[in-house]
C-alpha positions as CSV (number, residue, x, y, z in Angstrom):
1,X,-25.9,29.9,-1.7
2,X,-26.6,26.6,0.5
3,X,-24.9,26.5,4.0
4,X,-22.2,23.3,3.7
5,X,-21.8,22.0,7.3
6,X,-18.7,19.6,6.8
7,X,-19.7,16.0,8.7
8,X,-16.5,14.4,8.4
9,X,-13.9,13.7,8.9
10,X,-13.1,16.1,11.8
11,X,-10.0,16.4,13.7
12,X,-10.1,17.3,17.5
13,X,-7.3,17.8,19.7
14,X,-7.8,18.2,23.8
15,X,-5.3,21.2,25.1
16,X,-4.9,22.0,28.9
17,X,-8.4,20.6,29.6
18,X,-10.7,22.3,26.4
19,X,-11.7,20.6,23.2
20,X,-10.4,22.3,19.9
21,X,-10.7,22.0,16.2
22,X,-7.1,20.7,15.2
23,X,-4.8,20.0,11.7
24,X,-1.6,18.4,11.9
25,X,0.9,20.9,10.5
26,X,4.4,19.8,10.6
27,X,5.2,16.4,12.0
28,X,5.7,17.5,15.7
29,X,3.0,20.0,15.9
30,X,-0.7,20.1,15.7
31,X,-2.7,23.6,15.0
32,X,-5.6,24.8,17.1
33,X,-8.4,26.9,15.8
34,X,-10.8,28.9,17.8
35,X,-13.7,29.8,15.9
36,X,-12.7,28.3,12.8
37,X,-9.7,30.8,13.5
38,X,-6.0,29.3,13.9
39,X,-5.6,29.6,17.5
40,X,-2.3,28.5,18.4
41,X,0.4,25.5,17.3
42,X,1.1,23.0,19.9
43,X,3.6,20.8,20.1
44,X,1.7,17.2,19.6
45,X,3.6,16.0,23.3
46,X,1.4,18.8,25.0
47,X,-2.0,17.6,23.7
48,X,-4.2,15.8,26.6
49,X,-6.0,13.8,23.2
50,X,-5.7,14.1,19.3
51,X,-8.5,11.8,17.5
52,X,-10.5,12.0,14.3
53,X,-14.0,11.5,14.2
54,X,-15.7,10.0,11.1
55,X,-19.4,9.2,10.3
56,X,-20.7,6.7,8.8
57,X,-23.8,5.7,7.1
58,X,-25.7,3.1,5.5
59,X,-27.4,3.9,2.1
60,X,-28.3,1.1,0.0
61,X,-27.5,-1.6,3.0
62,X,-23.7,-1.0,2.6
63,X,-21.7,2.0,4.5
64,X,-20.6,5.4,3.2
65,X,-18.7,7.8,4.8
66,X,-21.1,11.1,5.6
67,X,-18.6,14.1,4.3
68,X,-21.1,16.8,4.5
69,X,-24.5,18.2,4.8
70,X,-26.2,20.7,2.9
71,X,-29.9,21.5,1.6
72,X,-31.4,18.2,3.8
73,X,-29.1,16.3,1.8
74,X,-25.9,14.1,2.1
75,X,-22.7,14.0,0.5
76,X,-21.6,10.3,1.1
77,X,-18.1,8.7,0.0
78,X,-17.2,5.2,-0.7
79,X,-13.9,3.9,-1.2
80,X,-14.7,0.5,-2.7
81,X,-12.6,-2.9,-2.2
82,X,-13.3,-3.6,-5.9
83,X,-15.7,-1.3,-6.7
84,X,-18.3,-3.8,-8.6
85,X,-21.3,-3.0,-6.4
86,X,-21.1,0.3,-7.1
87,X,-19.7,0.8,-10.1
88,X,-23.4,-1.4,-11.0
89,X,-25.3,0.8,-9.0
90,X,-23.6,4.1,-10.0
91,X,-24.4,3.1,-13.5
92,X,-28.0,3.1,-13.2
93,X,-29.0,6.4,-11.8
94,X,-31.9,6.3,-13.2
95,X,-33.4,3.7,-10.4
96,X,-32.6,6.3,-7.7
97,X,-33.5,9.5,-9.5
98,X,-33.3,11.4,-5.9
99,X,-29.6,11.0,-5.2
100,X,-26.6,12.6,-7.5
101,X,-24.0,9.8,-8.1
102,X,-20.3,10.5,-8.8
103,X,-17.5,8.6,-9.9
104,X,-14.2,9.9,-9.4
105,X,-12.0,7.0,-10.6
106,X,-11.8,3.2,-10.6
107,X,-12.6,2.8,-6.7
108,X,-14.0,6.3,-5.3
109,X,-17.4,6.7,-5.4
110,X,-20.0,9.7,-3.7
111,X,-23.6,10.4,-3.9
112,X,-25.4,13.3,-2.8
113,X,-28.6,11.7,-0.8
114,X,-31.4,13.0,0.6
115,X,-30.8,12.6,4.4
116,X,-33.9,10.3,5.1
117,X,-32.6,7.4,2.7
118,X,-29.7,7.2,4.9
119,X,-29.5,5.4,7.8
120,X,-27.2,4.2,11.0
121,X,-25.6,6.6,11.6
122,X,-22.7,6.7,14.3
123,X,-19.3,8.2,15.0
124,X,-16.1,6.4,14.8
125,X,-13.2,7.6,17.0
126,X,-9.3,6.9,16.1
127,X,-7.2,8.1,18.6
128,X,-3.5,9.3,17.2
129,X,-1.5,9.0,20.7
130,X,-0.7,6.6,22.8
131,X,-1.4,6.7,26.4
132,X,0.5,9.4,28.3
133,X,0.5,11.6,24.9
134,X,3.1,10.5,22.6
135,X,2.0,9.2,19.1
């Protein structure tokens, strides 16, 4: 079975100086794993940071998100304004006969890529508190 290393989007939260994976899990608190491993839940006022990291991409000059990696390939994600571009590109595979094109409703749209035919590609940070910690 293929390793699936998840891209995006990942949730950090900084805790008495060190970096964990994070989740929000009630509306005050924030869960820290270790590991992979819940590690502890931490009130959201106690975190030094809380931010989401997501990559993005361009494949076919316009920009997906990266979800995942897996076998030297992407899994990208489009959320599109209208969806016309891709709905017309989605609905002629057969000119990109490399990449594995999803549609999962009117607007959502993924491919599975292989990694070379995407390009760009950078980390966006959004930070959920304000300075001095609250949100």
């Amino acid at each position: 079975m293929p390793e699936i290393r998840r891209v995006s989007p990942a949730e950090r939260a900084v805790y008495r100086g060190e970096t964990y994976d994070a989740a929000e899990r009630v509306p005050a608190d924030v869960q820290l794993y270790r590991d992979g491993v819940p590690w502890k839940l931490v009130p959201i006022t106690d975190l030094d940071e809380w931010y989401t990291i997501r990559v993005r991409g361009t494949f076919l000059e316009h920009e997906f998100e990266v979800v995942d990696e897996r076998d030297g390939r992407y899994s990208l994600f489009l959320m599109a304004g209208d969806g016309k571009w891709a709905a017309r590109v989605w609905a002629e595979p057969e000119r990109h006969p490399d990449v594995d094109f999803q549609r999962q409703d009117q607007f959502t749209f993924v491919a599975v890529v292989p990694k070379h035919l995407v390009t760009d590609l950078r980390e966006m940070r959004t930070d959920h508190l304000r300075p001095g910690g609250a949100r």
